[in-house]
C-alpha positions as CSV (number, residue, x, y, z in Angstrom):
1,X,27.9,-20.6,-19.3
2,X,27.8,-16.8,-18.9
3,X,27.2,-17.0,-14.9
4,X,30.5,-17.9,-14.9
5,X,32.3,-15.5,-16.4
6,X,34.1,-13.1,-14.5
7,X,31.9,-10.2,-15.7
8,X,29.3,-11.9,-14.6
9,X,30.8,-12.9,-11.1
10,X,32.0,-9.3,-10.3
11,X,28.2,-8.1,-11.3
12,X,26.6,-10.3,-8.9
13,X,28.9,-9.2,-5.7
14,X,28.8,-5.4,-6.8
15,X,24.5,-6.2,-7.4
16,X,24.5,-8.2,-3.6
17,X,26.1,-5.2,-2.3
18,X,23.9,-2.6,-3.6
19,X,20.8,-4.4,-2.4
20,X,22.1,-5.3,0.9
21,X,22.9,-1.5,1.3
22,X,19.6,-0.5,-0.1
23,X,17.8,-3.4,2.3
24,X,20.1,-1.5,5.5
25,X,19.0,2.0,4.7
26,X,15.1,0.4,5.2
27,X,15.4,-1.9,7.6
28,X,17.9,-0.3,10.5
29,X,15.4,3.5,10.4
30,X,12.5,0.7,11.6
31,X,14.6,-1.5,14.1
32,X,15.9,2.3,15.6
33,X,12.4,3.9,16.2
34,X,11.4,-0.2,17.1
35,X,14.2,0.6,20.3
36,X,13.3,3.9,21.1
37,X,9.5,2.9,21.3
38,X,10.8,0.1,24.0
39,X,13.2,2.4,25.7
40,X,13.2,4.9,28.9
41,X,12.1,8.4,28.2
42,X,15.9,9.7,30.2
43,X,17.5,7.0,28.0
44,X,15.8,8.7,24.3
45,X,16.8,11.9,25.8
46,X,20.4,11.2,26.4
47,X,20.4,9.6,22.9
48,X,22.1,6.2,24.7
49,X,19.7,4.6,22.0
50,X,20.9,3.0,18.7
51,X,19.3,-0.3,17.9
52,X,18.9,-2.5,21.1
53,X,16.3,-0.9,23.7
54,X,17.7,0.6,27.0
55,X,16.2,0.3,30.6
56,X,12.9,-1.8,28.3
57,X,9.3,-0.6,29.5
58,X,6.0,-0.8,27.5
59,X,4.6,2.4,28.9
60,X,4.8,4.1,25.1
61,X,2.2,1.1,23.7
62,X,0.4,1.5,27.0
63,X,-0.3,5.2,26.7
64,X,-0.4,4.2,22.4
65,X,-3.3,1.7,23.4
66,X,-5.2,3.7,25.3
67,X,-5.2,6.7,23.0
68,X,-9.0,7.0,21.9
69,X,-7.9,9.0,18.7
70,X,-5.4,6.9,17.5
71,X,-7.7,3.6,17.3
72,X,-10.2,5.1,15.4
73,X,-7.7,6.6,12.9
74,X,-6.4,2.9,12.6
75,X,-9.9,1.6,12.6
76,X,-10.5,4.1,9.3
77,X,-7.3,3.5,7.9
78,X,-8.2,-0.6,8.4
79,X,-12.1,0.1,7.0
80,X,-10.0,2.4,4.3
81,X,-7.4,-0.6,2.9
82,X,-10.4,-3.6,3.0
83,X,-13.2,-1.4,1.1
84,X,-10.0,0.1,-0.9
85,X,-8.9,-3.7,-1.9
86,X,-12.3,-5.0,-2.7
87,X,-13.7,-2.3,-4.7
88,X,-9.8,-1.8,-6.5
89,X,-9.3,-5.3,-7.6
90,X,-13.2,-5.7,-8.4
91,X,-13.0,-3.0,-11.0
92,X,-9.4,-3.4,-12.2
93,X,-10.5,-6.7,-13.2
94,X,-14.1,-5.9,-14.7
95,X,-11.5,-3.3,-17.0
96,X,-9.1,-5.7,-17.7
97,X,-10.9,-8.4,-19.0
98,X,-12.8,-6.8,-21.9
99,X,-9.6,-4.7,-22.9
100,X,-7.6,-8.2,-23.2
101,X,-10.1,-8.4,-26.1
102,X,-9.2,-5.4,-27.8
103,X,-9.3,-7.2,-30.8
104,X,-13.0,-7.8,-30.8
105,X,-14.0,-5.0,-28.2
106,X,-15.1,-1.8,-30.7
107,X,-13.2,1.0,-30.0
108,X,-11.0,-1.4,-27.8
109,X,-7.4,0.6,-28.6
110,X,-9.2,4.1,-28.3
111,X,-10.1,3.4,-25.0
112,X,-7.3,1.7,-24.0
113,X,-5.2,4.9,-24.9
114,X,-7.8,6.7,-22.7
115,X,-7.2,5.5,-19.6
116,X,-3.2,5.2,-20.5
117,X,-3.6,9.1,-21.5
118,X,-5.2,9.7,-17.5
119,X,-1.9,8.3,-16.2
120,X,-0.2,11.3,-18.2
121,X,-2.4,14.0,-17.5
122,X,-4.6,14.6,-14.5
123,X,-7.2,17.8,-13.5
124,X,-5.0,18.5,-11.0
125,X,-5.6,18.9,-6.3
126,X,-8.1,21.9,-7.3
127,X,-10.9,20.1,-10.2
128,X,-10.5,16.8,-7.6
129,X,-11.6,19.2,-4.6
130,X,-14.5,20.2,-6.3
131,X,-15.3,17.3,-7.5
132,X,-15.4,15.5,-4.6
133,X,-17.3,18.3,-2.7
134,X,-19.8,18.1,-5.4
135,X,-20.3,14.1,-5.0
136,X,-21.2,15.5,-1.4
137,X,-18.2,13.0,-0.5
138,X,-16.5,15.3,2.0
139,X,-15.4,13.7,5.3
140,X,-16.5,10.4,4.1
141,X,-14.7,7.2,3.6
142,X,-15.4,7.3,-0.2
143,X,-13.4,10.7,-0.5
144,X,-11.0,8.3,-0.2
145,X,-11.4,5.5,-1.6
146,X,-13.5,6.0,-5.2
147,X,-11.0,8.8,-6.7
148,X,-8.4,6.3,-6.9
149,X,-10.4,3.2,-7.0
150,X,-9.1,2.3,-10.6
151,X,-5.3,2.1,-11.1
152,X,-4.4,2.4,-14.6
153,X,-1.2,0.4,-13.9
154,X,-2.8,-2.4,-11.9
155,X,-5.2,-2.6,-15.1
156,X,-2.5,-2.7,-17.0
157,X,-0.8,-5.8,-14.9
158,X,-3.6,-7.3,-15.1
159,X,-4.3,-6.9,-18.8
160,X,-1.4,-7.8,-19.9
161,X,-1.9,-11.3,-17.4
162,X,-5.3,-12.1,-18.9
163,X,-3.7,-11.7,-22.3
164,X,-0.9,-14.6,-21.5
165,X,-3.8,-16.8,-20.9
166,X,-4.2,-19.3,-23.8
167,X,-7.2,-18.9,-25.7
168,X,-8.2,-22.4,-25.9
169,X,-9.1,-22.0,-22.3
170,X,-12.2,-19.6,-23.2
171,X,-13.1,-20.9,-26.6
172,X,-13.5,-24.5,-24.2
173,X,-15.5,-22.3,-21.6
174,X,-17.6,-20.6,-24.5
175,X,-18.5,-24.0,-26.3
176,X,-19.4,-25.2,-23.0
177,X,-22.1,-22.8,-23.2
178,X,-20.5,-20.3,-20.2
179,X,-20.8,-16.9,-20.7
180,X,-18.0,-14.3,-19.9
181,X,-18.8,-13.4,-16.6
182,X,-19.2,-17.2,-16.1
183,X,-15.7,-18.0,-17.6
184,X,-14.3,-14.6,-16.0
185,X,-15.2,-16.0,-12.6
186,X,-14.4,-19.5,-13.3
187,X,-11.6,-19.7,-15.9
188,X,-9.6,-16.1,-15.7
189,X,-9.9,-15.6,-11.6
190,X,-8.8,-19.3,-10.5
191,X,-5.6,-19.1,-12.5
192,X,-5.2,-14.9,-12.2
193,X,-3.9,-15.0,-8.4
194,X,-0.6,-14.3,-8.6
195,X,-1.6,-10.9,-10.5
196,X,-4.4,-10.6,-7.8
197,X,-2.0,-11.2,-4.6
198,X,0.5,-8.6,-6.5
199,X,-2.0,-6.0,-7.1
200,X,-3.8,-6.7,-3.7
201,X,-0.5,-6.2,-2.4
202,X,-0.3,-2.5,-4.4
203,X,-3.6,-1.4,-3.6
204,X,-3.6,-1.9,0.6
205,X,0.1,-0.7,0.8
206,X,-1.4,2.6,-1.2
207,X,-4.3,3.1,0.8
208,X,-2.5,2.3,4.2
209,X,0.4,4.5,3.6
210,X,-2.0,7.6,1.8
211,X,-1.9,10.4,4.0
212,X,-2.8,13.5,2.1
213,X,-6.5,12.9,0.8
214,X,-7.1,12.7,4.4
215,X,-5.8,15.7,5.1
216,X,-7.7,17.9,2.6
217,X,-10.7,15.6,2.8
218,X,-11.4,15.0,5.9
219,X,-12.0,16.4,9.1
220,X,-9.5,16.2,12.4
221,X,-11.7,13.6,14.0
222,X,-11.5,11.5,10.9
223,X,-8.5,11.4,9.6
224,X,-6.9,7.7,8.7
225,X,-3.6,6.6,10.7
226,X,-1.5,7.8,8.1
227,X,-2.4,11.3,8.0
228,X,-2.3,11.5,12.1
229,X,1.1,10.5,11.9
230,X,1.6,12.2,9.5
231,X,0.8,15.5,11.3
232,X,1.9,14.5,14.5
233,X,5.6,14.2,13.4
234,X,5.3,17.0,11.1
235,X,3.3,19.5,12.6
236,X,3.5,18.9,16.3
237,X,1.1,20.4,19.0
238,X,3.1,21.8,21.4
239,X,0.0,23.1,23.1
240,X,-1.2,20.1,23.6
241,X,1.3,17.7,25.5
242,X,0.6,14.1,26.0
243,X,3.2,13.3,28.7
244,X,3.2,14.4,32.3
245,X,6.8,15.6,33.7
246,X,5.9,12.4,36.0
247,X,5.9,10.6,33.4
248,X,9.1,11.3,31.3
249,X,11.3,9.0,33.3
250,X,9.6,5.9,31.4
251,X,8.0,7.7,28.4
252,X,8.9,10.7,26.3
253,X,7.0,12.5,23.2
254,X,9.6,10.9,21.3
255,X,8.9,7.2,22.1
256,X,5.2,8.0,22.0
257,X,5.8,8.6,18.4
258,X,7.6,5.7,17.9
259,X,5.2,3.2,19.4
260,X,2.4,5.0,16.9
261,X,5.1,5.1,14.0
262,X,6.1,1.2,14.7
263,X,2.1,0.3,15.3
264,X,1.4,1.9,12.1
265,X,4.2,0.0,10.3
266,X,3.0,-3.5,11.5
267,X,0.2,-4.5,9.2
268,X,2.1,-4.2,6.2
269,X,5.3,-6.0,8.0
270,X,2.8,-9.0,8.8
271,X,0.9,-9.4,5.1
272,X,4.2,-8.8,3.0
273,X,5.5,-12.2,3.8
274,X,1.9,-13.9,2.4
275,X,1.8,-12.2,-0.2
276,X,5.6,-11.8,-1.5
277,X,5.7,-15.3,-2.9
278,X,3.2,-14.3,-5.5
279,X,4.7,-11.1,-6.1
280,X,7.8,-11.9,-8.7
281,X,6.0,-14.0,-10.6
282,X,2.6,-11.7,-10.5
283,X,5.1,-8.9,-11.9
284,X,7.0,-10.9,-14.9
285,X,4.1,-12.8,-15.8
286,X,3.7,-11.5,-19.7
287,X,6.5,-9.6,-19.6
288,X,7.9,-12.4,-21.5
289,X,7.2,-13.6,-24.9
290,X,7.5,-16.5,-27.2
């Protein structure tokens, strides 16, 4: 068998080490901010933090908590991701389904090839500003999420799934006397959810972590979670300072930041693991043949 072969058995400890080194450089960036979020503003300062919290307070998520702006940025960035995922998946799956017919959909391959061409070549930040200021969408959720409501690669994944499915199945649903929005929503969907969970998965990971349409988009008072972040740890306002001198002994700017940083980062952390075990075989699924 080839998995034993020594090839084979040095591949697999050189590919284990590459993906538990890969796996470190992501995970051990989170678990340091996670312990300077819990730690003592003199203990941050000294830099006496690496991965285990020193002299633990929750003073940072207090202050985090009670932070008016920061709640409603991740109140629009959690509006953003559900309206985002419902309108995404509803129309990459209205575009899939008739393209999987390409055979019998006129002009099937010519639009196919259009929306493949889109993924090539774009207007560019300048057409899509005036565009949207046009649509009078400016400072408005759908600035954010319409523009990239269809993902040619999603429809692609998603094509390419409704095509695996054996034909049988619709000719059955069609002699039945269904129609195709009937055997779309009865036939294609039920069996369609690993693709679903995988795309869902694609789309709310996109909109949570987007963070530059907000910024040209929107105004201050606004602005989704990511783009606050964003800002904050890029552009600081050092005229504005969030932390008393009283305060500092508990609390610095620095754990502030990585309370909001680690808050932001939650969400994600907590649907991955629902959603993973659809993911490898929402990916493959067609990739396959014969």
């Amino acid at each position: 068998m080839y998995y034993k072969t020594r090839s084979y058995r040095i591949f697999n400890v050189l590919n284990i080490i590459l993906l538990s080194l890969v796996a470190l450089s992501c995970i051990l960036p989170l678990i340091h901010i996670l312990a300077i979020s819990f730690s003592s503003g003199l203990a941050v300062e000294a830099n006496r933090v690496t991965f285990w919290p020193v002299d633990f307070n929750l003073d940072s998520y207090t202050r985090t908590f009670g932070d008016a702006n920061f709640l409603d940025a991740f109140f629009t960035s959690v509006v953003r991701v559900i309206l985002g995922v419902v309108i995404g998946i509803t129309v990459t799956v209205l575009t899939a389904y008739p393209l999987s017919k390409m055979e019998a959909l006129r002009g099937g391959r010519v639009i196919a090839w259009f929306f493949v061409f889109t993924m090539l070549f774009h207007g560019g930040l300048i057409p899509s500003y005036i565009l949207i200021q046009k649509l009078h969408l400016m400072n408005t959720i759908w600035a954010l999420i319409l523009p990239g409501a269809l993902g040619v690669y999603n429809m692609i994944l998603m094509l390419n799934f409704f095509r695996a499915i054996p034909r049988e199945l619709e000719e059955a649903s069609l002699i039945d006397g269904a129609g195709h929005l009937t055997t779309l929503l009865r036939v294609y969907l039920p069996i369609s959810m690993p693709s679903i969970a995988t795309i869902v998965l694609f789309v709310a990971v996109g909109h949570w972590n987007a963070w530059f349409d907000g910024l040209i988009y929107m105004q201050k008072e606004n602005w989704p979670m990511s783009t606050l972040l964003q800002t904050m740890i890029k552009v600081p306002d050092l005229s504005q300072r969030t932390v008393a001198d009283t305060e500092i002994v508990n609390m610095t700017e620095r754990t502030l930041k990585s309370a909001k940083i680690f808050i932001g980062t939650l969400p994600i952390l907590l649907v991955y693991p629902f959603l993973q075990r659809y993911f490898v075989k929402g990916i493959v699924l067609g990739a396959v043949k014969g």
